[in-house]
ZADO-1210 file (C-alpha; in nm, 4 decimals, padded with zeros to 6 digits):
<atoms>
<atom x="14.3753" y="10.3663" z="07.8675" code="UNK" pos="1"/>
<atom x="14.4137" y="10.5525" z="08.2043" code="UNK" pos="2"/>
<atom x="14.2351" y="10.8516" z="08.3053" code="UNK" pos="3"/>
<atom x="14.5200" y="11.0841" z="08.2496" code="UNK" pos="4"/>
<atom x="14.4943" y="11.0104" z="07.8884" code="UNK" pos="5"/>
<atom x="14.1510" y="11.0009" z="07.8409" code="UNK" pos="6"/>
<atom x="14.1673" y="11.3403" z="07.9663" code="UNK" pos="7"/>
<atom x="14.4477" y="11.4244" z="07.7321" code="UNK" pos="8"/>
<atom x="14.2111" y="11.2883" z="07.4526" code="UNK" pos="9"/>
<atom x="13.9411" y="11.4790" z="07.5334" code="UNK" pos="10"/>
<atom x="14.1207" y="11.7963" z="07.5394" code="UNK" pos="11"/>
<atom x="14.2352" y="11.7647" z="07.1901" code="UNK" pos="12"/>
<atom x="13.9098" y="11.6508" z="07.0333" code="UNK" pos="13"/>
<atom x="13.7641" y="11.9652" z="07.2375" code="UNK" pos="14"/>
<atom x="14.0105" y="12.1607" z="07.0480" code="UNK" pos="15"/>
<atom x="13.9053" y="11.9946" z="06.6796" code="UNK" pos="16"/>
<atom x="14.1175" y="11.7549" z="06.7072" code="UNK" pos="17"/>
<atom x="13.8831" y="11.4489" z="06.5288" code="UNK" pos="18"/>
<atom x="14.1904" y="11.2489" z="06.5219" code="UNK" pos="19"/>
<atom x="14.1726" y="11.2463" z="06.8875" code="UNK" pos="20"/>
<atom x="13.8158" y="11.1907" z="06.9388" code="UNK" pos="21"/>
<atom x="13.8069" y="10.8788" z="06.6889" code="UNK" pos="22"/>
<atom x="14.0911" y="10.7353" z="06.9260" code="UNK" pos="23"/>
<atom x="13.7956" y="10.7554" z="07.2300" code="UNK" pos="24"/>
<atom x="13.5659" y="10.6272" z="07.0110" code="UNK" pos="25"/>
<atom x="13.7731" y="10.3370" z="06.8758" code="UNK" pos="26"/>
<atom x="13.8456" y="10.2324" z="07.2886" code="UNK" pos="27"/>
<atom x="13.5112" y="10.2730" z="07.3900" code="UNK" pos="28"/>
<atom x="13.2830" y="10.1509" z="07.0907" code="UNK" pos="29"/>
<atom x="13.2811" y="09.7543" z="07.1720" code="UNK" pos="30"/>
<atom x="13.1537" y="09.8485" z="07.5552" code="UNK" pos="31"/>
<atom x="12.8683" y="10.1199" z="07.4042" code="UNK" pos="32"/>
<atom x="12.7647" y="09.8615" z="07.1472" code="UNK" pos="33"/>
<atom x="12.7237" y="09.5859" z="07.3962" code="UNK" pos="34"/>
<atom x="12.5596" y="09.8678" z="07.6220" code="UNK" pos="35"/>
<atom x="12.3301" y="09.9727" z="07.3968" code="UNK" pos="36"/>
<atom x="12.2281" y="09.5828" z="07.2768" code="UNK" pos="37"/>
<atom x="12.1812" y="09.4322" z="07.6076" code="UNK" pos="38"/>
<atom x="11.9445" y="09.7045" z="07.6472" code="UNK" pos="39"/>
<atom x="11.7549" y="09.7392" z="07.3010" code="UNK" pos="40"/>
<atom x="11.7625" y="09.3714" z="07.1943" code="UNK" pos="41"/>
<atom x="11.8055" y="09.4696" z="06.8925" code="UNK" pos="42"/>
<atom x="12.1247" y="09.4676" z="06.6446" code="UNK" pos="43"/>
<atom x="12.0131" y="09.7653" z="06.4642" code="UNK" pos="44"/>
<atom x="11.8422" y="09.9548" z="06.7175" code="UNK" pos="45"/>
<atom x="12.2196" y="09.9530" z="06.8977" code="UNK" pos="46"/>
<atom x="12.4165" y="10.0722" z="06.6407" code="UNK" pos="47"/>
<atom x="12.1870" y="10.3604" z="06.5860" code="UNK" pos="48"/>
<atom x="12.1753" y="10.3992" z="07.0070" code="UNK" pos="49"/>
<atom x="12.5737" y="10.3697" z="06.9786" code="UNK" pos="50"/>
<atom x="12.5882" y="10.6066" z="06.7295" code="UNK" pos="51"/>
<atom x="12.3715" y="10.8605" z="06.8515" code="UNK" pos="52"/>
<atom x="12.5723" y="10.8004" z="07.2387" code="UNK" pos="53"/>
<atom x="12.9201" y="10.8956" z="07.0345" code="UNK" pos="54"/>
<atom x="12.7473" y="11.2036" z="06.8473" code="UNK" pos="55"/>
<atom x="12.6170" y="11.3469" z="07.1517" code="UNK" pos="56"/>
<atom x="12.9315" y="11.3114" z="07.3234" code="UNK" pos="57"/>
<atom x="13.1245" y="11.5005" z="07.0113" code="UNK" pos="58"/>
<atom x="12.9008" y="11.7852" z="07.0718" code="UNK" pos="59"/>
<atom x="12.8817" y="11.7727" z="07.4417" code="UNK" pos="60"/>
<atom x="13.3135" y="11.7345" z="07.4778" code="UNK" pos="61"/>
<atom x="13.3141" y="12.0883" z="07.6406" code="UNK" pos="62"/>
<atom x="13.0617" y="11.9789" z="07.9344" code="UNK" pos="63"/>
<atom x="13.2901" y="11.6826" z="08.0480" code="UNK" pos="64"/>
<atom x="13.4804" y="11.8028" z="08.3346" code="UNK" pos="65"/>
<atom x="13.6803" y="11.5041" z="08.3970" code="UNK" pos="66"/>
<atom x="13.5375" y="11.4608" z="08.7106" code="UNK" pos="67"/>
<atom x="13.4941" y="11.0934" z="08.5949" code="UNK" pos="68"/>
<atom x="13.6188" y="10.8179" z="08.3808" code="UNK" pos="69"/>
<atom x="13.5337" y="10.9423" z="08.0443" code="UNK" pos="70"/>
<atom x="13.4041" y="10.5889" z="07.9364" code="UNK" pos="71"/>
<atom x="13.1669" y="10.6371" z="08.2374" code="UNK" pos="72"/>
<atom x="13.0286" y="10.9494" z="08.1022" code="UNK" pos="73"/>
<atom x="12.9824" y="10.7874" z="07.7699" code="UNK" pos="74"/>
<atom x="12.8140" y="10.5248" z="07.9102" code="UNK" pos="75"/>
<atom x="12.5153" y="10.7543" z="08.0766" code="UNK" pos="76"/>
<atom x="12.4488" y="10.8800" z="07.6905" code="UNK" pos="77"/>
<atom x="12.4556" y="10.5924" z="07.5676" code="UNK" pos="78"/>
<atom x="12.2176" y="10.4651" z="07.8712" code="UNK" pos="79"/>
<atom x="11.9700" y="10.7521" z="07.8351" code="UNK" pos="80"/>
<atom x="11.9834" y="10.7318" z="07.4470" code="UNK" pos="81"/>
<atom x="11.8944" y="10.3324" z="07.4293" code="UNK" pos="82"/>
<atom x="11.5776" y="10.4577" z="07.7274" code="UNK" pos="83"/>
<atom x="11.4857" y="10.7300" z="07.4999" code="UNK" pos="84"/>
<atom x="11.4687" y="10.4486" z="07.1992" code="UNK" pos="85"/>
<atom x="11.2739" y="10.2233" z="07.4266" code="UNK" pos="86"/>
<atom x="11.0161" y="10.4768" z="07.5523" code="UNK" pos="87"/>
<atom x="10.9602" y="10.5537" z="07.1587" code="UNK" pos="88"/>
<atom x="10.9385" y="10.2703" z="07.0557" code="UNK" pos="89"/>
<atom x="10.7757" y="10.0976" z="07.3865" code="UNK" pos="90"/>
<atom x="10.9698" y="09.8067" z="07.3467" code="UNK" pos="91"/>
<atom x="11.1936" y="09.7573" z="07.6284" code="UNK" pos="92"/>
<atom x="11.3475" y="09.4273" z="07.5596" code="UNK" pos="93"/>
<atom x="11.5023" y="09.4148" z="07.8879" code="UNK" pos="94"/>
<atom x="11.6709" y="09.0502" z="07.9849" code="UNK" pos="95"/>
<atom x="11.6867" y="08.8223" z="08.3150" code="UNK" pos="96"/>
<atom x="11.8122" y="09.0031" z="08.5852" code="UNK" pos="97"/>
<atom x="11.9968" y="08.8314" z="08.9324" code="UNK" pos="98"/>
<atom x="11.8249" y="08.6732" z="09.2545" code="UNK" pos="99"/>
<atom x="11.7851" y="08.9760" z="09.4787" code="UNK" pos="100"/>
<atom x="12.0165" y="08.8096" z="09.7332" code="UNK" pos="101"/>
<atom x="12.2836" y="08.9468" z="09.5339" code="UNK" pos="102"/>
<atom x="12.4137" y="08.6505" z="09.3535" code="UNK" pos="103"/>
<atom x="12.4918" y="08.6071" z="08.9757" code="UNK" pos="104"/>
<atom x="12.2168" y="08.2835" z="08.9198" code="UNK" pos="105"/>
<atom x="11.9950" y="08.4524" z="08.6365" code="UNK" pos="106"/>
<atom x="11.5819" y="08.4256" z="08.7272" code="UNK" pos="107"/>
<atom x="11.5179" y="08.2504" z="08.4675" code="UNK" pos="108"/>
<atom x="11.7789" y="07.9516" z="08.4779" code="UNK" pos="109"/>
<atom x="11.7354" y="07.6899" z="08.2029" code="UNK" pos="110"/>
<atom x="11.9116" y="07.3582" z="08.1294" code="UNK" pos="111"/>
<atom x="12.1378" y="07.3131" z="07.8495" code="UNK" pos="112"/>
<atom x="11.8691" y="07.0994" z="07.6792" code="UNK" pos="113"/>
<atom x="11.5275" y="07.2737" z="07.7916" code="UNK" pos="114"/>
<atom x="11.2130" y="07.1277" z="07.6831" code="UNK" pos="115"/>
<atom x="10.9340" y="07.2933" z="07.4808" code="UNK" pos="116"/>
<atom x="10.7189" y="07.3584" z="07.7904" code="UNK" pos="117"/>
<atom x="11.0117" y="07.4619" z="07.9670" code="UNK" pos="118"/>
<atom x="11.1219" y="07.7216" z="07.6736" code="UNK" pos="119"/>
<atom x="10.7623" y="07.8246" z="07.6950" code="UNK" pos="120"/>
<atom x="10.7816" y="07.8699" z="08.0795" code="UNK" pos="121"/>
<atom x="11.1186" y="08.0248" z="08.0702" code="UNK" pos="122"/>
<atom x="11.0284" y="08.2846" z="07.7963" code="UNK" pos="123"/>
<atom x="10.7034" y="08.3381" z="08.0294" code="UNK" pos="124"/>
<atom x="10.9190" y="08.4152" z="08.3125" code="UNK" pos="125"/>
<atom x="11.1335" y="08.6953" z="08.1189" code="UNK" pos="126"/>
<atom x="10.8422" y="08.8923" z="08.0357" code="UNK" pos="127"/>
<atom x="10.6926" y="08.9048" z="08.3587" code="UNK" pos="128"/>
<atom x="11.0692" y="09.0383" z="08.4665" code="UNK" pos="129"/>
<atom x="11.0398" y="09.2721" z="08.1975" code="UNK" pos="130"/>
<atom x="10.7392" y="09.3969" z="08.3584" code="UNK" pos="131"/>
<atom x="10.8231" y="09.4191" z="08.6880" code="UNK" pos="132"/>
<atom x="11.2032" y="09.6202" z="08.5824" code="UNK" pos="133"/>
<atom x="10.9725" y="09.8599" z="08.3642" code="UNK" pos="134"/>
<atom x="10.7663" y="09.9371" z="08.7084" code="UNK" pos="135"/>
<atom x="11.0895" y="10.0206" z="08.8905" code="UNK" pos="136"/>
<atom x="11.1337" y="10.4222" z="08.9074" code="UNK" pos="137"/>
<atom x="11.4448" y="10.5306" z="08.6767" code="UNK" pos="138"/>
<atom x="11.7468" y="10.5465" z="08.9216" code="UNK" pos="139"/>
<atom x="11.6237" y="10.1670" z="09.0275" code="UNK" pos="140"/>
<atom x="11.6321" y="10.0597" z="08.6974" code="UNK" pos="141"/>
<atom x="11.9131" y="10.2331" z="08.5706" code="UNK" pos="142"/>
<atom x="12.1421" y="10.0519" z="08.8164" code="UNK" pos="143"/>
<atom x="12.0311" y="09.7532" z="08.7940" code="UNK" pos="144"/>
<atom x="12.1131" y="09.7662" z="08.4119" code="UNK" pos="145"/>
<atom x="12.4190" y="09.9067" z="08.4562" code="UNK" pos="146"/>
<atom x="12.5362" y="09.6405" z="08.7454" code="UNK" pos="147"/>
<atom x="12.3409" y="09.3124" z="08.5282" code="UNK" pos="148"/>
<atom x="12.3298" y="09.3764" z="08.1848" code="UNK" pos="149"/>
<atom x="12.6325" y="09.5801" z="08.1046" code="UNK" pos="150"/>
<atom x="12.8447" y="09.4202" z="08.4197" code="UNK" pos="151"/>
<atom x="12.9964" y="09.7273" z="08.5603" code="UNK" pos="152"/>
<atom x="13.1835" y="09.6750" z="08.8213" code="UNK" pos="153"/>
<atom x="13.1105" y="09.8804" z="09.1327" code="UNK" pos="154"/>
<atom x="13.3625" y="10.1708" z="09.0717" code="UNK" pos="155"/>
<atom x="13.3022" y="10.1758" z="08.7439" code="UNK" pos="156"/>
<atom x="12.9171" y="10.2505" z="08.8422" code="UNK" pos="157"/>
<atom x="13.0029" y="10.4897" z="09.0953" code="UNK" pos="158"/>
<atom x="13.2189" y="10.7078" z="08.8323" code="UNK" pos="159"/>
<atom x="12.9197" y="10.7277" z="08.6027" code="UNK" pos="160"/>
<atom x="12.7095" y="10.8249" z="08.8357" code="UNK" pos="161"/>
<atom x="12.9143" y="11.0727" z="09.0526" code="UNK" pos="162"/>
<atom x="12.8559" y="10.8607" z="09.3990" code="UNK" pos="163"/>
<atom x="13.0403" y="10.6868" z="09.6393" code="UNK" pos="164"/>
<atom x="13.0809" y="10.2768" z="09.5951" code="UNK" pos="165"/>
<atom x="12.9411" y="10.2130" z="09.8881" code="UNK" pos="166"/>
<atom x="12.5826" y="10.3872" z="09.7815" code="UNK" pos="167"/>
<atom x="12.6146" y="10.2151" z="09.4299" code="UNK" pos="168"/>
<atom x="12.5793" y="09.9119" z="09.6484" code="UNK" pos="169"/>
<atom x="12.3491" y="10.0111" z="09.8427" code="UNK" pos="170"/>
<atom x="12.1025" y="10.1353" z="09.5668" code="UNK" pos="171"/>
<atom x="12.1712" y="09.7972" z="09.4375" code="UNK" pos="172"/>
<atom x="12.0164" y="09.6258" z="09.6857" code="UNK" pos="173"/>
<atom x="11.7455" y="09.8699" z="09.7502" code="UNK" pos="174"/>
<atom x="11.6611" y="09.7951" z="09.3637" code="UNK" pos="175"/>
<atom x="11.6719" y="09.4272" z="09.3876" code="UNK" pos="176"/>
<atom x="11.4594" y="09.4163" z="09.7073" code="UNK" pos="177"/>
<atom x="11.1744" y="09.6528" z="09.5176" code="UNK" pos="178"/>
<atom x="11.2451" y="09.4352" z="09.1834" code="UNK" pos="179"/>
<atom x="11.1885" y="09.1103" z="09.4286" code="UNK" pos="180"/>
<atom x="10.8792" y="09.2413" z="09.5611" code="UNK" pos="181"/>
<atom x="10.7110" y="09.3220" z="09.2712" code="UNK" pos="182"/>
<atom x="10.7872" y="08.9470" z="09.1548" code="UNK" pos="183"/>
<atom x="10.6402" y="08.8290" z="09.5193" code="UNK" pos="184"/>
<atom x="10.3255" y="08.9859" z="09.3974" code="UNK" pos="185"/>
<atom x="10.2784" y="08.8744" z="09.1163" code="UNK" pos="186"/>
<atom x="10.3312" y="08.5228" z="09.2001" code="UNK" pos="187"/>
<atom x="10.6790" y="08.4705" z="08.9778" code="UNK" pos="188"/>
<atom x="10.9059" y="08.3613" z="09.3009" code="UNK" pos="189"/>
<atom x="10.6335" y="08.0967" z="09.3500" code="UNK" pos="190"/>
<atom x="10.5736" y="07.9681" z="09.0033" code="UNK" pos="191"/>
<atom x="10.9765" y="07.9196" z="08.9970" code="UNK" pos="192"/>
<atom x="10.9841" y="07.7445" z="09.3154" code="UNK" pos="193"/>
<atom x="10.7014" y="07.5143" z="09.2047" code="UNK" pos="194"/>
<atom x="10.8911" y="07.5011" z="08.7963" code="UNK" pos="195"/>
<atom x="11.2250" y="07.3925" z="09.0021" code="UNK" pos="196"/>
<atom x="11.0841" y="07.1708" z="09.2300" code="UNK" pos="197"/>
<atom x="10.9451" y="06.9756" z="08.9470" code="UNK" pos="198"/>
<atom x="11.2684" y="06.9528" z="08.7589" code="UNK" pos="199"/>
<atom x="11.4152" y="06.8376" z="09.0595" code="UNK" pos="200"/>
<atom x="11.1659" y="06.5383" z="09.1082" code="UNK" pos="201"/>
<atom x="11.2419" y="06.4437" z="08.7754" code="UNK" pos="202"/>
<atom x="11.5759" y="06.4610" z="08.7487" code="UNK" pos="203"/>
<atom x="11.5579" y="06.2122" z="09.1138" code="UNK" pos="204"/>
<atom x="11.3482" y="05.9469" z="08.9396" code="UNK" pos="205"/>
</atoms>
């Protein structure tokens, strides 16, 4: 769906037009869902997120001023809804982010077959990352969900949030350097180097 109809969509819904609206809905619900999951952990917890995202933007259709993709507006609902449900419920069941050098290898990298101590190191691991994202201030750790759970694409980030691609990328890296840092202290880089390093002995015998 292109902008131009999205637009054409919202006008009508604006108008009462439901028939309309459940069209947006119906294009957008599979992204919200996996939004709101990736970020709540929790089947439940995201349709109610998803839901709530959708109702908001029902009553809100008068404020959208089509300055951006209409999906991208959606998604900031649905992104401050599933932190609202997190913050309630402090539970955020956030997931393996990237290296900070930018490149898709999770933090937490497993083998096919992992054994029980490595489960048990791996599962360590994600909660200290948990930790660390939940220390990040809010526009940190919104963009980094945005760009690594939800896999926005650049533009697609920079519509949502009203900014220019090349600060979405910046602010990127500015959150994976803090998000790196705080894992420097607490010892996580090293404790991986050392996990790897062991894997790799054994996998040379």
């Amino acid at each position: 769906m292109t902008q131009e109809e999205e637009l054409r969509l919202v006008k009508r819904a604006a108008e009462g037009d439901e028939g309309a609206f459940e069209k947006l809905v119906i294009e957008n619900e599979k992204l919200i869902y996996n939004v709101a999951l990736k970020i709540t952990g929790n089947p439940d917890d995201a349709e109610d997120v998803a839901q709530e995202a959708f109702i908001k933007a029902y009553r809100n259709l008068g404020s959208f001023r089509g300055e951006s993709r209409f999906s991208g507006w959606l998604y900031r609902l649905c992104y401050n809804a599933a932190m609202d449900h997190i913050r309630k419920t402090r539970d955020p069941n956030l997931r393996s982010l990237t290296n900070d050098d930018g490149s898709d290898a999770e933090l937490d990298v497993a083998d096919p077959a992992p054994t029980p101590e490595e489960s048990a190191e791996r599962k360590e691991t994600q909660r200290i990352v948990r930790e660390a994202v939940n220390q990040l201030d809010d526009d940190k750790r919104e963009i980094l969900i945005m760009r690594e759970f939800s896999g926005m694409s650049y533009t697609a980030i920079a519509e949502a949030l009203g900014i220019e691609e090349g600060t979405v990328k910046s602010r990127i890296s500015r959150a994976r350097a803090s998000l790196a840092e705080i894992l420097r202290q607490s010892g996580t880089f090293s404790q991986l180097s050392e996990s790897n390093s062991r894997k790799g002995g054994k996998r040379n015998v």
